[in-house]
N, C-alpha and C positions, 0 to 999 in steps of 0.2 A: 294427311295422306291415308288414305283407306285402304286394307290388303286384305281379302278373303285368301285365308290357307286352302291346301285340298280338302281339307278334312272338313270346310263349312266356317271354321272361325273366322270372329271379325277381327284384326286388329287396326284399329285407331295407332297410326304414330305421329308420336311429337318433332319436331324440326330437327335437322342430323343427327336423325335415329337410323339403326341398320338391323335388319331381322335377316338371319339366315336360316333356312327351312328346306328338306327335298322336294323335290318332284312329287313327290305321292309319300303318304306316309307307308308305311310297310312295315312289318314287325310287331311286339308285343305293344310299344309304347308311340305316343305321336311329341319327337322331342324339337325343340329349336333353340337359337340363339338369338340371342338380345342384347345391341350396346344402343344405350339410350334411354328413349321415352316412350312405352306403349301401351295401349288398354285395350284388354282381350276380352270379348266375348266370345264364350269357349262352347264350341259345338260338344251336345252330350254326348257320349261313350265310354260305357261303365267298363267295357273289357280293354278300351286302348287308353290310359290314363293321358293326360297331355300336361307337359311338360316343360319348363322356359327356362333357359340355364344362363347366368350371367358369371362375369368374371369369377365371382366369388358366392354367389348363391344359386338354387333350383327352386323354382315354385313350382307345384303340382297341383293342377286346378282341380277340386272336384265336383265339376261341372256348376261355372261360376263365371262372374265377371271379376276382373280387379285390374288395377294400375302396376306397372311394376317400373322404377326412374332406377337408373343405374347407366352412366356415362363413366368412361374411362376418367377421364380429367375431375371430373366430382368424388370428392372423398368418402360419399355414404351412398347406403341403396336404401332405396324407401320400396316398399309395395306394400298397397292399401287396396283392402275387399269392398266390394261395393255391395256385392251379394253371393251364398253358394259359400264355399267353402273349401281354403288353402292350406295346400301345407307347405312349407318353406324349410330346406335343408341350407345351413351354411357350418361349413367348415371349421371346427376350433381352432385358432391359430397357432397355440402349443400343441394339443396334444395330435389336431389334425385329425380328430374324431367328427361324425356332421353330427350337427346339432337339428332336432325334427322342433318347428314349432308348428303348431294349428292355427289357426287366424279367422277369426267369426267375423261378419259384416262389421263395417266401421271400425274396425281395426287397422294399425298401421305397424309394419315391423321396419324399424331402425336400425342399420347397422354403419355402424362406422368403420371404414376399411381400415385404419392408422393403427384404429387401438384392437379391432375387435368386436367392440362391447356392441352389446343387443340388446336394444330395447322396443318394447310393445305400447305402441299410443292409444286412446280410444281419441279418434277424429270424426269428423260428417264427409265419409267418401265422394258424397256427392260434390260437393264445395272443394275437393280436392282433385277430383275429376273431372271441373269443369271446361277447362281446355280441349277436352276433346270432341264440349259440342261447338268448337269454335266460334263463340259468343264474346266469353270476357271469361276474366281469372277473379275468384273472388277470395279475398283475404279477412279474414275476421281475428280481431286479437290476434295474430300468426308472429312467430319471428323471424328475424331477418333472415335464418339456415331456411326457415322455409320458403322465401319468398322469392330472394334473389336465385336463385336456380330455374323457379318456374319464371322469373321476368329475363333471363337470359334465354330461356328457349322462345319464348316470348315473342323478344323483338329481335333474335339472333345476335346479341351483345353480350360480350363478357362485364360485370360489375364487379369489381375486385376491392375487397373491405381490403385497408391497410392492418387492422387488428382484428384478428381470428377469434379474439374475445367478443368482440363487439356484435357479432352477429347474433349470439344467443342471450342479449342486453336489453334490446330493443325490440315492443310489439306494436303490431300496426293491422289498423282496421279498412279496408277501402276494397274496390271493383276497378276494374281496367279496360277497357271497351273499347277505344280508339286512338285515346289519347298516345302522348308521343313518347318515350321513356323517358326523356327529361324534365316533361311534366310531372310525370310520375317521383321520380327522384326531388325535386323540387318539393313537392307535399310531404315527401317524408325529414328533408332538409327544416320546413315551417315547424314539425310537428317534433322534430328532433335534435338533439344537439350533434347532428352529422352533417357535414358538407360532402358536395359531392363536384368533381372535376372530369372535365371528358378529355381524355388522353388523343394522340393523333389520330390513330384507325379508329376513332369511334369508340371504343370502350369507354369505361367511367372507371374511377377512384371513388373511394367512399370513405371519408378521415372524419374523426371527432373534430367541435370547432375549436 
């Protein structure tokens, strides 16, 4: 789904994403809110900065495109620059000081909500944002934290690892195009020692064998 703001931006969002924004921006800053999955192309305005604030972080585009994933039920927030130039404030959890980072092209900042802890990836943004030319999702060497999030926004399915270790155990190479998620789950069951089980509503299990 495609949103043009007042101010001209584009945002791209991902499936049960929600953006709240005014009527018109006004004031010093052009600010909004974000639970989910979306990619900004940010209209330039060197004097109104613009703004995306999620639960627990703020990016501040400077005049830029980037990704920013942050769902309430998902434990981490990822945003990843494709071009331009971010800064990202999140909150110390002790001392509840914000922490500023910068973030250059192909860059990705990790935060885990549980613990805290932030980390800075170098990734190919492009590969990471491809879901939003609604084509296919492409995975290269990636691990399962990063996969199963983007294949549950995907095909709108929950995939629940029985072991929270296990997702950052296992890497996997492929593209996704049509196919059905339990083919998908299926190739990675061949390729790995994981099974995987479809619960009543549709969702999946995913256990060691």
């Amino acid at each position: 789904e495609s949103v043009s703001l007042p101010d001209g931006t584009k945002v791209q969002m991902g499936p049960g994403s929600r953006l709240t924004y005014p009527a018109r921006f006004s004031g010093k800053t052009r600010e909004i809110t974000l639970n989910g999955q979306a990619f900004f192309d940010v209209a330039k305005n060197r004097e109104k900065p613009f703004i995306v604030h999620t639960e627990d972080m703020s990016v501040e585009a400077l005049g830029t495109a980037f990704e920013l994933f942050s769902y309430d039920m998902e434990n981490k927030i990822e945003t990843i620059l494709l071009n331009g130039k971010i800064k990202v404030s999140i909150a110390d959890k002790e001392t509840d000081k914000m922490q500023e980072y910068l973030v250059s092209p192909n860059e990705k900042i990790l935060m885990d909500r549980q613990t805290g802890k932030v980390t800075k990836q170098i990734v190919d943004a492009d590969k990471y944002t491809a879901w939003r030319k609604q084509k296919m999702l492409s995975f290269e060497n990636e691990k399962l934290s990063m996969i199963i999030p983007r294949l549950e926004q995907w095909y709108g399915r929950k995939v629940v690892m029985c072991q929270k270790d296990l997702a950052d155990k296992y890497r996997f190479t492929f593209k996704v195009r049509d196919e059905s998620l339990e083919r998908i789950l299926f190739m990675i069951k061949v390729s790995s020692p994981l099974l995987y089980k479809e619960v009543e509503n549709g969702d999946y299990i995913l256990t060691l064998k």
